[in-house]
N, C-alpha and C positions, 0 to 999 in steps of 0.2 A: 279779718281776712282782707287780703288788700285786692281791690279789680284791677288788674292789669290788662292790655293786652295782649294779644299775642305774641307781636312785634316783642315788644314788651319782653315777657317770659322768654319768647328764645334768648333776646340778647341778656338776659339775666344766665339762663341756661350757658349760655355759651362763654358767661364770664367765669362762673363756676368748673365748667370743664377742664381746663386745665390744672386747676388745685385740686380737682378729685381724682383726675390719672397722677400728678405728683405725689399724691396720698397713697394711692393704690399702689405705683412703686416704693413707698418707703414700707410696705407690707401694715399700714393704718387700719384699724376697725372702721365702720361707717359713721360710729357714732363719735370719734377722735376725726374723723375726717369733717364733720359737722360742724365741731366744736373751732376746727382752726378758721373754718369760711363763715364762721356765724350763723348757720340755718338748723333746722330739727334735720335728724337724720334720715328721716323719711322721705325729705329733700331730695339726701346726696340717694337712697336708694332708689327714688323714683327717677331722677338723671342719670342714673348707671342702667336701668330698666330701660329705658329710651335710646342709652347709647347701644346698649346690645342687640336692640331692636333694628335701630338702624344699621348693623353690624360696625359700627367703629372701628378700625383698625387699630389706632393708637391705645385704645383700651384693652387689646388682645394683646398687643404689646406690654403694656402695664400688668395684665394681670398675668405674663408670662414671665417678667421680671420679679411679681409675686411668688407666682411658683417655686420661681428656683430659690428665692431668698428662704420660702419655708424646706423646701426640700435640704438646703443648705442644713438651716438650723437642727433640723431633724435626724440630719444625719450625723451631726455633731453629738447631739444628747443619744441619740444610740449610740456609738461609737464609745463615747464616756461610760454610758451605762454597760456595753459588754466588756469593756477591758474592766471594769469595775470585778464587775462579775468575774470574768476570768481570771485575775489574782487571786480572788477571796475562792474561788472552789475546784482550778486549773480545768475549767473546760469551759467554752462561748455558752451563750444561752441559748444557740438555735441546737449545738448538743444535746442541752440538758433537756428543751424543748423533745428532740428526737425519743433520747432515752425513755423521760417521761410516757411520749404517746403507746411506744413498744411496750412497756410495763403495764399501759394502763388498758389497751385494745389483745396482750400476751394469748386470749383463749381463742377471740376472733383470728390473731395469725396465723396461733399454731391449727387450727382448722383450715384454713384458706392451703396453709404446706402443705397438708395431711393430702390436701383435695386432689385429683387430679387433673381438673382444668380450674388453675387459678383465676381467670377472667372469670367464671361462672360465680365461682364462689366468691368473690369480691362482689359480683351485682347483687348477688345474695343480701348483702350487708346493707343495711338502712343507708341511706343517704347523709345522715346526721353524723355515719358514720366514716363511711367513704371519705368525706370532705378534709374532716383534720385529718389525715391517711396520705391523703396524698398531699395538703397545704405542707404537711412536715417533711416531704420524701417518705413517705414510710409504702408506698404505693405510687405504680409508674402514671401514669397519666394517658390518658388515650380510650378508644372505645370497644376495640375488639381483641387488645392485647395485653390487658392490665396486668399487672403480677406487683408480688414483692420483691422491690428494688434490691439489688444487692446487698448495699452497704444493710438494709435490716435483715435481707436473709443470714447476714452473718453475724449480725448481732444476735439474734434469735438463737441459733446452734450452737452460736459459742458458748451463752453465759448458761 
């Protein structure tokens, strides 16, 4: 372990800086970001811990060029993966996702129609349950007017 001092460490820190916001926009793990400046990555995480601290601007930058680079890619491999899907079974996945929940929650809904205040009998339903209900549309959102959104009320009576 080497004694530096202060002086010392910052201006080491401070040489470091810059190749670990370069790292952080080209979307680099910490430990590829280690490996290109020659230190253990505990390093570059304990200099990213210090820069957040002191709130750095340029790192919010960096890790907002991060973002969108993952967001970018993510939305590529989604995009692939439901046209995928939708040649091989001609419906999206967030569909089949739909279809699925309706099929799967069928006794809980047709109870909730039957009811006469659907807000009540929606609170009724566990919370484990509610949640995939509404994440799929299958259920309106809000806290004193909940019902079954169209598009399932009409899946419901139709099929």
């Amino acid at each position: 372990m080497r004694n530096l001092s202060k002086f010392d460490q910052m201006r080491e820190r401070s040489d470091r800086r810059p190749k670990i916001l370069d790292g952080i926009m080209k979307d680099l793990k910490h430990s590829e970001i280690a490996d290109r400046i020659g230190v253990n990555r505990w390093v570059v995480m304990n200099d990213l811990r210090m820069m957040r601290h002191n709130g750095d601007l340029e790192l919010k930058r960096a890790e907002e060029v991060q973002q969108q680079i993952k967001m970018r890619n993510q939305s590529r491999s989604a995009k692939a993966r439901n046209d995928r899907f939708l040649r091989m079974t001609g419906m999206t996945l967030q569909e089949r996702s739909f279809r699925n929940m309706i099929e799967f929650y069928r006794p809980e809904l047709i109870g909730i129609l039957k009811s006469k205040d659907q807000n009540n009998a929606i609170f009724k339903l566990p919370k484990s349950t509610r949640r995939p209900l509404t994440r799929n549309g299958i259920i309106t959102k809000g806290w004193h007017n909940r019902e079954i959104t169209p598009d399932a009320r009409k899946y419901l009576t139709g099929i």
